[in-house]
C-alpha positions as CSV (number, residue, x, y, z in Angstrom):
1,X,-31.2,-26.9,-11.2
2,X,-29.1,-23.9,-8.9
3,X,-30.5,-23.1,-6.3
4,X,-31.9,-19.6,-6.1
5,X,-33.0,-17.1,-3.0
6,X,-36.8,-17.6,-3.8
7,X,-36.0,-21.6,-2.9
8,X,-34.4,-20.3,0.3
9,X,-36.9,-18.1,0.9
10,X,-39.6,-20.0,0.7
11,X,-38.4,-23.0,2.6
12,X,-37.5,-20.8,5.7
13,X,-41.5,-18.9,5.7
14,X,-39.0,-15.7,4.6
15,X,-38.9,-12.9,2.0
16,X,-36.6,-12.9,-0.8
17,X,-35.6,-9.5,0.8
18,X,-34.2,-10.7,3.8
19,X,-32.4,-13.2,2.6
20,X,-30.4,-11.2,0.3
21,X,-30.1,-9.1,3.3
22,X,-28.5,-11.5,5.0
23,X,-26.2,-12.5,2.3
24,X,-24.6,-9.2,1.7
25,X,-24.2,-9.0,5.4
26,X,-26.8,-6.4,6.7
27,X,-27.1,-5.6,10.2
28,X,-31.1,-5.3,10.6
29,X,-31.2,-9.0,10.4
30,X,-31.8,-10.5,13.5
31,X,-29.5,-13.2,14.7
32,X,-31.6,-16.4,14.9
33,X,-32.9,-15.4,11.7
34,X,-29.3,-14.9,10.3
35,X,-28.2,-18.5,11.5
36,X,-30.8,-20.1,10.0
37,X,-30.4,-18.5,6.4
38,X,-26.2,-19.2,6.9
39,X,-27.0,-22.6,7.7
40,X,-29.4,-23.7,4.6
41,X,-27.4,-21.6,2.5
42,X,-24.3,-24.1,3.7
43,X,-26.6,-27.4,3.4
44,X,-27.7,-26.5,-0.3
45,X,-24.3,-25.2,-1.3
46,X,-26.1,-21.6,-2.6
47,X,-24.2,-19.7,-4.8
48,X,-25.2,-16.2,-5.6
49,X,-25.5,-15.2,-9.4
50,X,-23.3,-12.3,-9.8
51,X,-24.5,-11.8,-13.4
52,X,-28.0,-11.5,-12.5
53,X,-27.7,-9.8,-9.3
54,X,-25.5,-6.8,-11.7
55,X,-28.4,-6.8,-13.7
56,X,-30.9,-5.6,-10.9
57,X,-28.7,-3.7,-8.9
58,X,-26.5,-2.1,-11.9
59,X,-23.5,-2.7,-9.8
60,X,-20.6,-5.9,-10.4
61,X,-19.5,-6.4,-7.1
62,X,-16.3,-6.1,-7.7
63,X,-13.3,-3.2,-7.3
64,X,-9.8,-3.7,-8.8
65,X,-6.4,-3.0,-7.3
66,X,-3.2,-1.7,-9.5
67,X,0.1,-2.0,-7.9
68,X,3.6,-1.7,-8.9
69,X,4.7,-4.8,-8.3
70,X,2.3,-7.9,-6.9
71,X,6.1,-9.5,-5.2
72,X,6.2,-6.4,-3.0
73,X,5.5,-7.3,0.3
74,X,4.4,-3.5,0.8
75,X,1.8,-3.6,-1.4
76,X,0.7,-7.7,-0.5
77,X,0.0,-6.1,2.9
78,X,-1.6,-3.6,1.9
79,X,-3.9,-5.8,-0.5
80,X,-4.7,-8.0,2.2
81,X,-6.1,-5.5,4.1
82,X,-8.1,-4.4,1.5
83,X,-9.4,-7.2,0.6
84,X,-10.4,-8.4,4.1
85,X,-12.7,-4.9,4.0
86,X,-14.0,-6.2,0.6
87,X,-14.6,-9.6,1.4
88,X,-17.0,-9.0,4.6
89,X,-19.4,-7.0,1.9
90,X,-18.6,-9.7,-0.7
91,X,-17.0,-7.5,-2.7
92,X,-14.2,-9.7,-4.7
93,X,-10.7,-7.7,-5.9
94,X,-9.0,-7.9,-8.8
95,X,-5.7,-7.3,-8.7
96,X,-3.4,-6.3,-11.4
97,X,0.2,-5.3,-11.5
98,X,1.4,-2.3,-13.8
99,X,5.3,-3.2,-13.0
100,X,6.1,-0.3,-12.4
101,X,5.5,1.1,-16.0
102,X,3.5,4.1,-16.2
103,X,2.1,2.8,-20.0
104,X,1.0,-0.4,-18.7
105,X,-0.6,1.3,-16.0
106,X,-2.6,2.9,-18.4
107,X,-3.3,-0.1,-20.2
108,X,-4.3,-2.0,-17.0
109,X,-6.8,0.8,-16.0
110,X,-8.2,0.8,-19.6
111,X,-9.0,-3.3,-19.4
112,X,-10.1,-2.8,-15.4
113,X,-12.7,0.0,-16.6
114,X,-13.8,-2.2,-19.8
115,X,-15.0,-5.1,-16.7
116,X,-17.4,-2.5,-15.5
117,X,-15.7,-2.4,-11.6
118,X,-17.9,-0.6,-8.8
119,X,-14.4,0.9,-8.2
120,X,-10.8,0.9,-8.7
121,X,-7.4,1.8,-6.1
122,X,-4.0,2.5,-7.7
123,X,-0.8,2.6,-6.3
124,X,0.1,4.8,-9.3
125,X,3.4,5.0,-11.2
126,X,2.3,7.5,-14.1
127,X,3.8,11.4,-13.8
128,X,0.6,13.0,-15.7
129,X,-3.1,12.9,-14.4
130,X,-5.2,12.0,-17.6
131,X,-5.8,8.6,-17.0
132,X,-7.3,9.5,-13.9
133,X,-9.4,12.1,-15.8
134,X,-11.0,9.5,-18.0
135,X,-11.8,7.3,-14.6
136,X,-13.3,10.6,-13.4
137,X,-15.6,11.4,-16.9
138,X,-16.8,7.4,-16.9
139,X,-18.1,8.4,-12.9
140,X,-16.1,5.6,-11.8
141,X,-14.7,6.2,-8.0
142,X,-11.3,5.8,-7.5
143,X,-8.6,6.2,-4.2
144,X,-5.0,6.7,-4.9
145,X,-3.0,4.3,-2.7
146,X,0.0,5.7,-0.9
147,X,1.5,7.7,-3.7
148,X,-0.6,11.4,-4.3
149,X,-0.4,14.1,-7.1
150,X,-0.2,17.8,-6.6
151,X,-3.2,19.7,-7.8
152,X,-5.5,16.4,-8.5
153,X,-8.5,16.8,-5.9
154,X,-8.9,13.1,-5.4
155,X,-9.6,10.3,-2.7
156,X,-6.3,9.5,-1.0
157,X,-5.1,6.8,1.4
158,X,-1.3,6.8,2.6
159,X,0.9,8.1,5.5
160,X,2.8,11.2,6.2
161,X,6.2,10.8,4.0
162,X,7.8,14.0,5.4
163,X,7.6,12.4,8.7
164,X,8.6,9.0,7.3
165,X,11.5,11.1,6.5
166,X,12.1,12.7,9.3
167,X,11.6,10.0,11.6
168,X,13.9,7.5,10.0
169,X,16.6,10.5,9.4
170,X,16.6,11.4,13.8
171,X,16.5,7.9,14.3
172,X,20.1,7.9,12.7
173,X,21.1,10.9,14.3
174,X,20.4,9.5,17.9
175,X,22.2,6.6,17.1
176,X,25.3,8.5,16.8
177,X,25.4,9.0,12.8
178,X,26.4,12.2,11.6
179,X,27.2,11.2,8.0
180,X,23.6,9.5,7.0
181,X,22.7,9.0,3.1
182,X,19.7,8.5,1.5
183,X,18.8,5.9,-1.2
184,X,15.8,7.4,-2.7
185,X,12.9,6.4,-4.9
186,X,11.4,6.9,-7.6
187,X,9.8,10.9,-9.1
188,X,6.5,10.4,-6.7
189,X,5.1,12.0,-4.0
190,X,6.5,9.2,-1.8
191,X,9.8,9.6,-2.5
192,X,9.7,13.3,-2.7
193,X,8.2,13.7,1.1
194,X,10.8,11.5,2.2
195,X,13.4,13.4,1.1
196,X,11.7,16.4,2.1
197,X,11.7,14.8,5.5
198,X,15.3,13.5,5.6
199,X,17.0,17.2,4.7
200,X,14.0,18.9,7.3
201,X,16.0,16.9,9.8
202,X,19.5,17.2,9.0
203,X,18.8,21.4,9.0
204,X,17.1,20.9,12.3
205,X,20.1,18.9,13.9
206,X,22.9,20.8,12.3
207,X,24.1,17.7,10.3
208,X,25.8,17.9,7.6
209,X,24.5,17.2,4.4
210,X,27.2,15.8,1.9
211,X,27.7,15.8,-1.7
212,X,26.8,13.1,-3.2
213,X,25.2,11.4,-0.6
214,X,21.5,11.3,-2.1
215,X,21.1,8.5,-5.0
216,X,18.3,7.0,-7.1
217,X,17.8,3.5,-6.6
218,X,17.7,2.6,-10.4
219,X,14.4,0.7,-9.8
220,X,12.8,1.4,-6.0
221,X,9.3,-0.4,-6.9
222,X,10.6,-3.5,-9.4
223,X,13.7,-5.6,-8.3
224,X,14.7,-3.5,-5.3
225,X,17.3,-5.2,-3.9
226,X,19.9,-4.9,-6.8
227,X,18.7,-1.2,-6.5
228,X,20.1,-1.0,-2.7
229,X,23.0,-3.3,-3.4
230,X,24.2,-1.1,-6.2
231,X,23.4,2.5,-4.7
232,X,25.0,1.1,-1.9
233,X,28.6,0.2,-4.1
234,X,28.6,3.6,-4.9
235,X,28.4,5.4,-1.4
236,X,30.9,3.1,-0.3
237,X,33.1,4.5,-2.8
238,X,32.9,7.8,-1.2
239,X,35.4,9.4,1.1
240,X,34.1,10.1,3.3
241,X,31.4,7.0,3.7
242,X,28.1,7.1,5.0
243,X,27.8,5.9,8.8
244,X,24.3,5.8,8.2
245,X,21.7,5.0,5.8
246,X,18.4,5.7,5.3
247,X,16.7,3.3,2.0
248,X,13.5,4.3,0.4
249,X,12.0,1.4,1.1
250,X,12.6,-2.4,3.0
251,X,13.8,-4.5,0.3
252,X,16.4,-1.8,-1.0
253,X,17.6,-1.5,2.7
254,X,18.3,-5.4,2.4
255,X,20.5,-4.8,-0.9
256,X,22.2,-2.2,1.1
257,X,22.8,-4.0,4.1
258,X,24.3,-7.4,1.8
259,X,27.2,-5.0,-0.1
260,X,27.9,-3.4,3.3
261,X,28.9,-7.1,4.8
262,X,30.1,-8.0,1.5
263,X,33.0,-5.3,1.8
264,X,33.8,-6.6,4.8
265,X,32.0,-3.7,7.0
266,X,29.8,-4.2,10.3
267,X,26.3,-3.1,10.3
268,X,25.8,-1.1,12.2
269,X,29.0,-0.7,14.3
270,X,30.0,0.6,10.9
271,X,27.4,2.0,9.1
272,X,23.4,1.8,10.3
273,X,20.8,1.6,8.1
274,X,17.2,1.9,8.4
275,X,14.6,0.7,5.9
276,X,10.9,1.7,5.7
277,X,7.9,0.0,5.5
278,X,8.3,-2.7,8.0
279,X,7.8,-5.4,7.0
280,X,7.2,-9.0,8.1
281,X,10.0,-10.9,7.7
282,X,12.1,-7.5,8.7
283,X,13.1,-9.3,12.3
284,X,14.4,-12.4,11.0
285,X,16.9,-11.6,8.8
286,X,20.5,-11.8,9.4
287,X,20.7,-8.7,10.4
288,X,17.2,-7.4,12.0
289,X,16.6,-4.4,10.1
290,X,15.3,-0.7,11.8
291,X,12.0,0.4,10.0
292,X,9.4,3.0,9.6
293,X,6.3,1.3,10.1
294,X,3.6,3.0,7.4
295,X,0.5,1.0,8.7
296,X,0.1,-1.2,5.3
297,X,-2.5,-3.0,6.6
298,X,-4.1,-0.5,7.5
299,X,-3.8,1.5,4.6
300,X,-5.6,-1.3,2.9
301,X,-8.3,-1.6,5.3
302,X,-8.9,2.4,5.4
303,X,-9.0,2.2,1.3
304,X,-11.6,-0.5,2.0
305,X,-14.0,1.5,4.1
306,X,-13.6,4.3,1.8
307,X,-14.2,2.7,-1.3
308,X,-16.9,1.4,-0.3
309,X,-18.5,4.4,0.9
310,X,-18.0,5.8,-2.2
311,X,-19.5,2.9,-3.8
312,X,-22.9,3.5,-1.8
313,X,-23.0,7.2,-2.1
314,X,-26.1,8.3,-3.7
315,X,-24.1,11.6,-4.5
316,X,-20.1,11.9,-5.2
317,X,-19.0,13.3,-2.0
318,X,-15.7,15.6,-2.1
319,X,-12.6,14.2,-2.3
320,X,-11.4,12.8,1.3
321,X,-7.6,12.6,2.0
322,X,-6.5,10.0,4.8
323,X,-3.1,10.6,6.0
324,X,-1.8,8.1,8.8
325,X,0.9,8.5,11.1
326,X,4.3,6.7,10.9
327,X,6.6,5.3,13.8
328,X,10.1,4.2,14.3
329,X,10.4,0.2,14.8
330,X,14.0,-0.2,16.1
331,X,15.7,-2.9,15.7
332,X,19.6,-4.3,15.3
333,X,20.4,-2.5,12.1
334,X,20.7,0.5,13.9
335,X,21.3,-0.3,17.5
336,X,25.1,1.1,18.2
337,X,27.0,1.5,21.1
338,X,26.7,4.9,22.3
């Protein structure tokens, strides 16, 4: 027969209480006390039972994620740090992809909310608010992930994208561009800040701002390099060319930076480009690419905390908006002579 906490319990001269206690990782357990429940738990191999412990406590123990795209290594940071969060309160994540289609979004929060979550995160690709309406009337807490929505009072992780913007736009100015383009993403609030942020500072350098020179990656979230590489064909076709680049995102930047070499150009003697999102393997490609470091992990591990909070709330508080602050990682993409 399983083992249950009452066996544990009454092995160790305990109550049930403070064995679950220290299973779900309370801090009024003492530490000798703790060891010795963590170390019959390991000898007898206890598992928990999830389906019973629901039953008392009227929660799952479980949150899901929906991203974009599960390849991303954006969002693969960001659910790691989320997860660690989860984990330490044995919390387990599920993790769905909508592919950056706004109906199998919907469909993927439908089937999340049919499991009966404690919560849900979404890295959302929809352009209208009613799904997260119905989220809201089933008194199921939610936090948007990274991308926000004008006029929807809701729990928000992400990081400033005006100054993504303008951060990664000066960067190209002090490196000595003065014909920088912008390879945008999609209609989101990411996207839109960082715009907002690349045209705040070309006005405040007196740069020029040429037609033609802002583009839609045709996919910024899904297959993003054949997004940079084309946008990229096209500003190359320009006259004049770009000097500099700013991409939406990493992996577009990397689809820029392969039809610049491809047409024989130098980055960046020729034209510098900065991505953003910096991202792990960002150093070691062939050409180390510049980046605006959004805090992914951390993004994770903040939507974590908050989640959780929200899980334990006796009352819904009001919604809480955490904006974190970007930063310029330079590297050889855009180091030129000056």
């Amino acid at each position: 027969m399983a083992v249950t906490m009452k066996d544990i319990a009454r092995e160790l001269g305990l109550s049930v209480v403070t064995v679950s206690k220290v299973i779900r990782n309370h801090t009024d357990i003492g530490a000798e006390t703790r060891q010795r429940v963590l170390k019959r738990i390991k000898e007898l191999n206890y598992q928990p039972n999830m389906a019973a412990r629901a039953l008392v406590t009227g929660r799952t123990y479980s949150a899901g994620l929906i991203v974009p795209d599960l390849v991303h290594p954006f969002f693969a940071e960001v659910a790691s740090g989320l997860s660690d969060v989860l984990r330490r309160k044995n919390y387990s994540l599920l993790i769905s992809s909508s592919e950056g289609d706004p109906d199998l979004e919907r469909q993927e929060i439908k089937r999340l909310l049919s499991r009966r979550l404690d919560a849900l995160m979404i890295a959302s690709t929809q352009w209208t608010v009613e799904s997260f309406r119905r989220i809201e009337e089933q008194k199921v807490p939610y936090v948007l992930l990274d991308r926000a929505f004008l006029g929807l009072p809701a729990n928000f992780v992400g990081v400033d994208e005006i100054a993504v913007g303008r951060l990664a736009t000066e960067h190209l100015i002090s490196a000595g561009c003065q014909r920088i383009a912008h390879i945008r993403g999609p209609a989101a609030s990411t996207a839109v800040g960082r715009l907002e942020g690349y045209r705040q500072a070309l006005a405040h350098h007196d740069v020029s701002q040429f037609r033609g020179y802002v583009l839609a990656g045709r996919s910024a979230d899904v297959d993003s390099w054949s997004s940079g590489h084309e946008a990229m064909k096209k500003l190359l076709a320009l006259t004049p060319r770009p000097d500099g680049v700013f991409c939406y995102n990493d992996p577009i930047a990397i689809g820029v930076i392969d039809a610049i070499l491809e047409a024989g150009l130098r980055v960046p003697g020729d034209i510098a480009v900065i991505g953003c999102g910096n991202l792990h393997f960002d150093k070691s490609l062939r050409v180390p690419l510049s980046s605006v470091d959004q805090q992914s992990r951390a993004i994770g591990e903040r939507a974590g905390k908050l989640v959780l909070s929200l899980i334990e709330a006796k009352v819904a508080p009001q919604p809480k908006s955490i904006m974190l602050q970007p930063s310029i990682v330079p590297r050889e993409s855009t180091r030129r002579p000056q």
